[in-house]
PATOR-803725 format. One line per field, with one value per residue (C-alpha): residue in three letters; x, y, z. Coordinates in nm, 2 decimals, always signed. Layout:
residues N
res ALA,...
east X,...
north Y,...
up Z,...
//
This chain:
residues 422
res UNK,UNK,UNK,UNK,UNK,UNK,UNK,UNK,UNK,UNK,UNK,UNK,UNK,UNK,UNK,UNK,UNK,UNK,UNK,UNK,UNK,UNK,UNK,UNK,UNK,UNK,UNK,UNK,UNK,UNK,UNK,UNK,UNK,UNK,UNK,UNK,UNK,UNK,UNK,UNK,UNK,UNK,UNK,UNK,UNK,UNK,UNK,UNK,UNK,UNK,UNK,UNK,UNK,UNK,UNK,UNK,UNK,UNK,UNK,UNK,UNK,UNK,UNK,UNK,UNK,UNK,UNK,UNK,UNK,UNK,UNK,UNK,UNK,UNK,UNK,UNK,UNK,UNK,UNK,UNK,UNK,UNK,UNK,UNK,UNK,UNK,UNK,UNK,UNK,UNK,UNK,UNK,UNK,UNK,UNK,UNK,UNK,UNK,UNK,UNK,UNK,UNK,UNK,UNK,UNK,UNK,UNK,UNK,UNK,UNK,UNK,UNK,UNK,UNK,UNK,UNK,UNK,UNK,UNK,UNK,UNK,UNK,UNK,UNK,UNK,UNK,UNK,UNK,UNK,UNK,UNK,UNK,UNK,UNK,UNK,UNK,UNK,UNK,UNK,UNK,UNK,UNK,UNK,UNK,UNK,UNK,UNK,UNK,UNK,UNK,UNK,UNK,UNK,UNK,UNK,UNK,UNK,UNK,UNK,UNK,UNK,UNK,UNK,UNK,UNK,UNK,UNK,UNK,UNK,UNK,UNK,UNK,UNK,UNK,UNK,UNK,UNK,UNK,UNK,UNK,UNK,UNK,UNK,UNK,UNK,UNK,UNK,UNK,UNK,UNK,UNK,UNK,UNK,UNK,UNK,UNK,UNK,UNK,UNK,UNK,UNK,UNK,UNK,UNK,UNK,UNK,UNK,UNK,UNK,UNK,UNK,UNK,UNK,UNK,UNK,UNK,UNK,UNK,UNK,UNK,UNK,UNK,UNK,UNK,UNK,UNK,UNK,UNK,UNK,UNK,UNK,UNK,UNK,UNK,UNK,UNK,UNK,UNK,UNK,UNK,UNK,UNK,UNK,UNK,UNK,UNK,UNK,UNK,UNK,UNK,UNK,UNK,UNK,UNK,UNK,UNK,UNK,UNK,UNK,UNK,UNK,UNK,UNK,UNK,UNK,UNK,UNK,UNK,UNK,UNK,UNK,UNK,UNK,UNK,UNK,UNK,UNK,UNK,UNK,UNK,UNK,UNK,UNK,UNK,UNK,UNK,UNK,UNK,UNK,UNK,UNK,UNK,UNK,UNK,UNK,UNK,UNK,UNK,UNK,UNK,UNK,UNK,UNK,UNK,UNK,UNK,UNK,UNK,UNK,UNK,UNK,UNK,UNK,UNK,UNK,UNK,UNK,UNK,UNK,UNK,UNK,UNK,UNK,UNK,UNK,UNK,UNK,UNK,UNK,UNK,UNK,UNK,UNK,UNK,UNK,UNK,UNK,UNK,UNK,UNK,UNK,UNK,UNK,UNK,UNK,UNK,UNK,UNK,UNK,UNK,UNK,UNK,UNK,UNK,UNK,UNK,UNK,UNK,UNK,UNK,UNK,UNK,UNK,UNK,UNK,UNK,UNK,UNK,UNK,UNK,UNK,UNK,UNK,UNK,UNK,UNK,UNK,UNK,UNK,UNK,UNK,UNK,UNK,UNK,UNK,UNK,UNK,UNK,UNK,UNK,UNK,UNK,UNK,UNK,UNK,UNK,UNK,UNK,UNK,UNK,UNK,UNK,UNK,UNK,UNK,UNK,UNK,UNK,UNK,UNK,UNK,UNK,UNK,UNK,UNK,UNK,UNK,UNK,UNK,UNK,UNK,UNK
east -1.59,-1.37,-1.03,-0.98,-0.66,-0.51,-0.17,+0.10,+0.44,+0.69,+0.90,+0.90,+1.12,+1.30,+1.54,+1.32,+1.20,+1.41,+1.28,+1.25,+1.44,+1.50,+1.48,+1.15,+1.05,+1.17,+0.90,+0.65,+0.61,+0.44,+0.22,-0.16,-0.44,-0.84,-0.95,-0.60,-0.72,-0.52,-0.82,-0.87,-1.26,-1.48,-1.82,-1.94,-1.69,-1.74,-1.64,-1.41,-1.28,-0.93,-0.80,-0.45,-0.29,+0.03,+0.18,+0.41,+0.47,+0.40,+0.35,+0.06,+0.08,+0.16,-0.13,-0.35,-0.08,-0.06,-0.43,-0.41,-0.16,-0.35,-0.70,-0.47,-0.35,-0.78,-0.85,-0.61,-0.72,-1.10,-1.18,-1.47,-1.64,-1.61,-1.67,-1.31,-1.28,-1.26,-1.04,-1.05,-0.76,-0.80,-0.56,-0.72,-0.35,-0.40,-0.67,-0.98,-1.20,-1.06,-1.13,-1.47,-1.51,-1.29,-1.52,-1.82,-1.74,-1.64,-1.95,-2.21,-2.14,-1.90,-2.13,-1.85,-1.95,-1.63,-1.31,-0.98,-0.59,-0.75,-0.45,-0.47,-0.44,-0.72,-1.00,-1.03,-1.17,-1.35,-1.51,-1.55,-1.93,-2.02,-1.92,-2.15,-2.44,-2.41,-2.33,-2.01,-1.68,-1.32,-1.09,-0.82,-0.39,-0.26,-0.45,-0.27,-0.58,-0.80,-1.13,-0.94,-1.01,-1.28,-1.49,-1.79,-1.71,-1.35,-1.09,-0.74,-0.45,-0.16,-0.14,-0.15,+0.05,-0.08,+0.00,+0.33,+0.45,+0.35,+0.52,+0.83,+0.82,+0.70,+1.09,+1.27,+1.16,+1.23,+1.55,+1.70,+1.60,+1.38,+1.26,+1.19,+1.05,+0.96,+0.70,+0.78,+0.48,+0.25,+0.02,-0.29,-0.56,-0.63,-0.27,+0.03,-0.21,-0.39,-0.13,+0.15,-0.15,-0.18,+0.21,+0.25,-0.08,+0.12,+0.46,+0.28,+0.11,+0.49,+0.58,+0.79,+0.73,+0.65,+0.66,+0.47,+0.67,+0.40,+0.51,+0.28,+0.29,+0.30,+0.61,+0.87,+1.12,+1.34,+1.66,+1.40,+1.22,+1.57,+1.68,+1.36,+1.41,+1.76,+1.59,+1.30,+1.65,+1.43,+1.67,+1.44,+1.30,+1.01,+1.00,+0.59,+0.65,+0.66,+0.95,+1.06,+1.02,+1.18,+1.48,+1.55,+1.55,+1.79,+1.98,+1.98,+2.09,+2.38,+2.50,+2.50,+2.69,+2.29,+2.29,+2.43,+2.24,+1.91,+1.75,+1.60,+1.29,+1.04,+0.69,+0.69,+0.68,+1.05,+1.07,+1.14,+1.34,+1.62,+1.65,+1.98,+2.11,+1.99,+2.10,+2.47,+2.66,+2.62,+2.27,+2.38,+2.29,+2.12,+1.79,+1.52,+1.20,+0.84,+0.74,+0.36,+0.37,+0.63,+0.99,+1.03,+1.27,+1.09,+0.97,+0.59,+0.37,+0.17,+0.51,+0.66,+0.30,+0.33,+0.64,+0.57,+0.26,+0.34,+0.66,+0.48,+0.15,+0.25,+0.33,+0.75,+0.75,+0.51,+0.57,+0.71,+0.68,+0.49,+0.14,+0.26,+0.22,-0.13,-0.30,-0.14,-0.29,-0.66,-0.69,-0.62,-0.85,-1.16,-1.14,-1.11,-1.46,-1.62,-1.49,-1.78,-2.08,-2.30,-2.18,-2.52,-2.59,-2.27,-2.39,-2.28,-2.49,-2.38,-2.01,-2.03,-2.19,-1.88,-1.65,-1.82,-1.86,-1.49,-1.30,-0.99,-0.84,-0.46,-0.15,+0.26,+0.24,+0.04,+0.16,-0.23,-0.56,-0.71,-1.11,-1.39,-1.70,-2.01,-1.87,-1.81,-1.43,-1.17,-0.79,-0.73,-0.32,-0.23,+0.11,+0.43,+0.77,+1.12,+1.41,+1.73,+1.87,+2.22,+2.47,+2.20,+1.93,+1.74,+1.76,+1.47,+1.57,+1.22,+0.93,+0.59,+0.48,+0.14,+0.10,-0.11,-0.29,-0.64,-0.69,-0.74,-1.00,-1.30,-1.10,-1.06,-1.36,-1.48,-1.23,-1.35,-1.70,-1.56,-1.41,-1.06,-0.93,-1.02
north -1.90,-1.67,-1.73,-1.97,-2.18,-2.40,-2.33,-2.54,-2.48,-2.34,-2.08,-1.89,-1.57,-1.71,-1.42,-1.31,-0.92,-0.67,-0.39,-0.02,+0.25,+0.26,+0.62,+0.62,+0.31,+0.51,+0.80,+0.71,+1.05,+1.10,+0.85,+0.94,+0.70,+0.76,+0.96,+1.01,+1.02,+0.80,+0.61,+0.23,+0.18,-0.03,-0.02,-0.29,-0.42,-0.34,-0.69,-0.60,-0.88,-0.95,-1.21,-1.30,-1.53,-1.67,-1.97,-2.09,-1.92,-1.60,-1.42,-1.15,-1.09,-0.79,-0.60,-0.71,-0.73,-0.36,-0.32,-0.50,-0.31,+0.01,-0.11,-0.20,+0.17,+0.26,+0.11,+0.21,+0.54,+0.55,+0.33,+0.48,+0.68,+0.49,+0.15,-0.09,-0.26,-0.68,-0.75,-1.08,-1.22,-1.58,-1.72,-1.86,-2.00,-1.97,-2.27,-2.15,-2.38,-2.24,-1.89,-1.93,-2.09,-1.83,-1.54,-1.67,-1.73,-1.33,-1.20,-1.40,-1.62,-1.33,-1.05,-0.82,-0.42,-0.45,-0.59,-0.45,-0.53,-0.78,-0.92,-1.24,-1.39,-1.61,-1.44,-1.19,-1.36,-1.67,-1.38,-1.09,-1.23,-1.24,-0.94,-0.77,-1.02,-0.90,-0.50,-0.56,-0.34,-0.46,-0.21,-0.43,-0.38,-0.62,-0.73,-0.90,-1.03,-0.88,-0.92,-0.70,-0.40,-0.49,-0.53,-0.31,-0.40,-0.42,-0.10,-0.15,+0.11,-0.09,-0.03,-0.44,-0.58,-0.37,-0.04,-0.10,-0.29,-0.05,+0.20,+0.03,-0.09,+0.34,+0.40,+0.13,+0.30,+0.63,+0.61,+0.28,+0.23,-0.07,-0.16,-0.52,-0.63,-0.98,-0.98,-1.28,-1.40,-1.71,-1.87,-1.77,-1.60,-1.29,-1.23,-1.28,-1.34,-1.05,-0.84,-0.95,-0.88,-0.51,-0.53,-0.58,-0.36,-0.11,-0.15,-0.14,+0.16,+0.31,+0.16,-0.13,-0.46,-0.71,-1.08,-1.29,-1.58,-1.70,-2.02,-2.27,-2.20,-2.58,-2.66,-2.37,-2.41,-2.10,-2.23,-2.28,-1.98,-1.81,-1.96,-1.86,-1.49,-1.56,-1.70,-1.42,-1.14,-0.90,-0.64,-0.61,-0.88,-0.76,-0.94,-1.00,-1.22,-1.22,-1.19,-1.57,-1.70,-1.31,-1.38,-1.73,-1.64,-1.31,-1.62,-1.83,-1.51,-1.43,-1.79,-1.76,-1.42,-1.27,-0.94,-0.73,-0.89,-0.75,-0.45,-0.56,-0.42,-0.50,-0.39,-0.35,-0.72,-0.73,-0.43,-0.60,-0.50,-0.79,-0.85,-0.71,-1.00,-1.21,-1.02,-0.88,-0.64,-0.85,-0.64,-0.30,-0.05,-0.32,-0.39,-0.11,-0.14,+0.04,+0.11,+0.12,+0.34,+0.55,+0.44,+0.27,+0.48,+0.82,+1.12,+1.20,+1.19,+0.88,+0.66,+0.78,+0.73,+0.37,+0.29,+0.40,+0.23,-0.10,-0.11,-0.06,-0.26,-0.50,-0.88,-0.97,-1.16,-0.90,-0.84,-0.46,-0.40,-0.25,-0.43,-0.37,+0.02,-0.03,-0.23,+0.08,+0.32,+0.12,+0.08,+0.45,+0.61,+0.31,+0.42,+0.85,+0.68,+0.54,+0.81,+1.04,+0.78,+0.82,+0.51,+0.33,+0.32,+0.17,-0.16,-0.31,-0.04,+0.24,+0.14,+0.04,+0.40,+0.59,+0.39,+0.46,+0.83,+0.85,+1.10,+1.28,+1.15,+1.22,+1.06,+1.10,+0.74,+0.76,+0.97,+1.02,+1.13,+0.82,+0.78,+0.51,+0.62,+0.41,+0.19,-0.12,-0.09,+0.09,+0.17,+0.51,+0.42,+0.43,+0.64,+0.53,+0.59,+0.44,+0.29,+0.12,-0.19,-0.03,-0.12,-0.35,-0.10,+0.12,+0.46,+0.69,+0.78,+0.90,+1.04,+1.04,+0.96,+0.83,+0.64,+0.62,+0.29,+0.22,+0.01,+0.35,+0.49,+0.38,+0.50,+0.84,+0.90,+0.74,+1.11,+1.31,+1.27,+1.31,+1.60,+1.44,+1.56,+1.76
up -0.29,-0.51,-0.61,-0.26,-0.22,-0.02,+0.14,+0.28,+0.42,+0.16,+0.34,+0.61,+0.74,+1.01,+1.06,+1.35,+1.35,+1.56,+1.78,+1.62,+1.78,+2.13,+2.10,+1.99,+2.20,+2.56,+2.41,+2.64,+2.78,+2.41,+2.46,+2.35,+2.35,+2.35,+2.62,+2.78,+3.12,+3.30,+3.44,+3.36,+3.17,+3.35,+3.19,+2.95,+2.72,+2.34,+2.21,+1.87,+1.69,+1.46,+1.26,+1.10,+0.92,+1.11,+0.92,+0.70,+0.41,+0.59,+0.94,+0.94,+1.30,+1.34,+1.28,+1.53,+1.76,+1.75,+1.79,+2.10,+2.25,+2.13,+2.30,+2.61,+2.64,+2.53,+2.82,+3.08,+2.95,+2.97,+2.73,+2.53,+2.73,+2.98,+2.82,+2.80,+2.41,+2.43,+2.16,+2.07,+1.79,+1.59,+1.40,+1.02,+0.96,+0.60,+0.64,+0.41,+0.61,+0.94,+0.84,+0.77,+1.13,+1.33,+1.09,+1.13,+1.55,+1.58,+1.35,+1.43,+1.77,+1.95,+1.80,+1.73,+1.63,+1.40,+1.28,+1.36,+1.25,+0.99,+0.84,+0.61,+0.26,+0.33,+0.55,+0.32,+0.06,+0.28,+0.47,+0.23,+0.18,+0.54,+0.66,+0.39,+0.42,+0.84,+0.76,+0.99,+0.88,+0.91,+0.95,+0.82,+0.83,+0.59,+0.28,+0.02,-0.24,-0.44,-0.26,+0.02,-0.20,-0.39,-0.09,+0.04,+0.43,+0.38,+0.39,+0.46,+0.60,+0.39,+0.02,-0.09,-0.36,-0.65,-0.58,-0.36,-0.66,-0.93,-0.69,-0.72,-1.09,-1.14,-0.95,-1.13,-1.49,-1.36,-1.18,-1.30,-1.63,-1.59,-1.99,-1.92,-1.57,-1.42,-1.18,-0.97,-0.73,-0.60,-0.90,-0.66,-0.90,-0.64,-0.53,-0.78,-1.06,-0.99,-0.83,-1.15,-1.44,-1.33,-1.34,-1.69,-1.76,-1.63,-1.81,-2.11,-2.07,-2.04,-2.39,-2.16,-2.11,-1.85,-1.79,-1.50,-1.36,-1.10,-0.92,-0.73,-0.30,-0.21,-0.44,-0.46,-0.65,-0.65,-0.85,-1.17,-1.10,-1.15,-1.46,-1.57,-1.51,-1.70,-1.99,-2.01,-2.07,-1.81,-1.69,-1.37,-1.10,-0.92,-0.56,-0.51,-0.26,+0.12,+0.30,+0.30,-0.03,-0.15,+0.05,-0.07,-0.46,-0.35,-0.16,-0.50,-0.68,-0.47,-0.52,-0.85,-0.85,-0.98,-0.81,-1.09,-1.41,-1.31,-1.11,-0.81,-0.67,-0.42,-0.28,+0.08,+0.26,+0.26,+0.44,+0.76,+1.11,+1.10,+0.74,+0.75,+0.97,+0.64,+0.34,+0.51,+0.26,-0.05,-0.15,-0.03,-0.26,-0.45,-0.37,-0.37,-0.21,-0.19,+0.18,+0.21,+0.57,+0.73,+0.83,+1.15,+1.27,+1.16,+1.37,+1.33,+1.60,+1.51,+1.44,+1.78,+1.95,+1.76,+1.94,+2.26,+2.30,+2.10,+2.39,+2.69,+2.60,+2.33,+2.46,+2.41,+2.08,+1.90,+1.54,+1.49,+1.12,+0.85,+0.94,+1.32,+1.22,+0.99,+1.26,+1.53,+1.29,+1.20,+1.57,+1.63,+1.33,+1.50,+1.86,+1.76,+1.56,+1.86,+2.03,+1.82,+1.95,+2.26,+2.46,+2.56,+2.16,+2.07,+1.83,+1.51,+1.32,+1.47,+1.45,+1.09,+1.03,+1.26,+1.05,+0.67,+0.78,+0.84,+0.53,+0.49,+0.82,+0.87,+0.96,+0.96,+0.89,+0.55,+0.26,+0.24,+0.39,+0.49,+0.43,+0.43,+0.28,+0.18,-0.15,-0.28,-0.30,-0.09,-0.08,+0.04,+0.07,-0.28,-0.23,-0.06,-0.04,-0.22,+0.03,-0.06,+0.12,+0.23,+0.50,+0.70,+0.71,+0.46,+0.36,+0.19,-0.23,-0.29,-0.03,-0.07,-0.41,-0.59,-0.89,-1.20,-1.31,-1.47,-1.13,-0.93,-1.16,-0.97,-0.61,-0.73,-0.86,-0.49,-0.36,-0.58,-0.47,-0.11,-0.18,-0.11,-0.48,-0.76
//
């Protein structure tokens, strides 16, 4: 199998995640789910399957968590026509070997019509194979690797790693001056390999220039990876890291007095309810980061819908963040899907046809229409949105913008032909 690795605890967030507005979370009079009829589904279940990743270095939770809240509020409101959605979640735990188990008992022993709230560094690529090999889609929330987006049976509502961080890097060189950038990742082929290659393609092709500092998962050593930075003279760090480990080098850095020798720019992962508690004032105004989805705390229909639905359904300890929103919104675009299918013919082929024949789709939590189609590669989120870390929250510096790499030829020629863009 491509590009596999094995994990073991290096860091985890432990600043715990925060709930999003209570304003938004008492909207429940907003509340909108399938049918809306008020009546619970009791037909035959629709059995619809989800994995994540939960384990040190990194929590990817929250997308299916949001699904199942969503399918909770599906079925307390007619289901599909009738028929309730059995959602059942497995944990890979960034264990290769477990992936493939918890896949293969969803596709092939569960029987599952689809994949929802996918979210995994692992899965992805373990299961990338068997979900073509078995014509099953998964509608996934958090993909962080290559074969995420490279994948015939695999479309995604977050951006990933490449485009969130060429998003960043594209607001660092236009707004802070960014001539040298680090790109500072895992030495995993298909994530900060891949992720931190496209990086540097893309700093060259703006006459700038970029350095990898990829360090091994099982061994982090921030202090060196530091002093590296320091010894590269980049004027700019780029954070492509989850949460934890891209907290602990912005520790190291602040006890070094670090913050003002570079630029310091993320993609989205530490974008996170709570991480103020962590950082305090020492980063305000200081650390700017590329947010895949909409604010938590903004007012479209779908992010309000999010919150109401995620409080009233979701289990306490439930992950609110960005993959909490993409595995709200995946679970959201799947059902309106079913939603279009005569109910007694509701299989595996069917569902995998509602899902490819979904196009131009849209959302307040996407800067984007969102689409599927029949391909071997997908990422219809390619455009997000700039925030600064500032007095314990973050504040928007730039809405809705795309970028422009070689990497999205092949995706817009894929909305051209849909008649997406011109």
């Amino acid at each position: 199998m491509k590009n596999l690795m094995k994990i073991v605890p290096a860091l985890a967030f432990a600043a715990g995640v925060q709930a999003f507005s209570p304003a938004l979370a008492d909207s429940h009079s907003e509340m909108s789910c399938g049918m809306n009829t008020g009546k619970a589904a009791t037909g035959e279940p629709i059995k619809v399957g989800g994995i994540n990743g939960n384990a040190p270095p990194g929590d990817f939770s929250g997308g299916t968590d949001a699904a199942a809240a969503y399918f909770a509020c599906v079925n307390a409101n007619g289901g599909i026509n009738g028929r309730p959605i059995e959602y059942i979640v497995e944990n890979d735990q960034w264990n290769p070997e477990l992936a493939g188990q918890v896949g293969t008992k969803l596709v092939k022993d569960e029987g599952v019509v689809a994949l929802v709230g996918n979210g995994s560094v692992v899965s992805m690529a373990v299961n990338a194979k068997l979900y073509a090999d078995e014509g099953v889609m998964a509608m996934a929330s958090a993909c962080a690797i290559s074969e995420c987006y490279e994948s015939s049976n695999i479309v995604s509502t977050n951006q990933g790693p490449l485009p969130s961080g060429i998003g960043a890097l594209k607001f660092a060189i236009e707004e802070l001056g960014t001539e040298h950038a680090a790109c500072i990742g895992f030495n995993i082929p298909n994530n900060g390999g891949w992720a931190c290659d496209w990086m540097n393609r893309y700093m060259e092709s703006k006459g700038k220039k970029g350095t990898s500092i990829l360090m091994d998962p099982t061994a982090v050593d921030l202090n060196s990876v530091y002093l590296q930075a320091l010894a590269e003279r980049v004027d700019t760090i780029l954070l492509m890291l989850p949460a934890g480990p891209a907290i602990g080098l912005l520790k190291v850095a602040e006890e070094q007095g670090g913050r003002d020798l570079f630029k310091w720019v993320s993609p989205t992962p530490i974008y996170e309810p709570g991480v103020g508690e962590v950082l305090g004032d020492y980063w305000s105004g200081h650390l700017y980061v590329n947010i895949e989805l909409a604010q938590y705390d903004s007012d479209g229909a779908d992010n309000r819908n999010w919150a109401a639905v995620t409080a009233k359904y979701g289990k306490e300890g439930d992950r609110l963040d960005t993959f909490s929103q993409s595995g709200f919104i995946s679970a959201k675009f799947f059902t309106d899907a079913l939603l279009t299918l005569d109910p007694d013919k509701i299989d595996r082929a069917t569902v995998t046809e509602a899902i490819k024949g979904i196009v131009g789709v849209e959302s307040d939590l996407l800067c984007g229409p969102y689409y599927v189609g029949d391909a071997d590669r997908h990422m219809p989120n390619h455009a997000g949105r700039m925030v600064v870390y500032k007095d314990g929250g973050f504040e928007t510096v730039r809405d809705c913008y795309d970028i422009d790499t070689a990497y999205l030829d092949p995706i817009r020629e894929q909305e051209k032909a849909l008649g997406l863009s011109q």
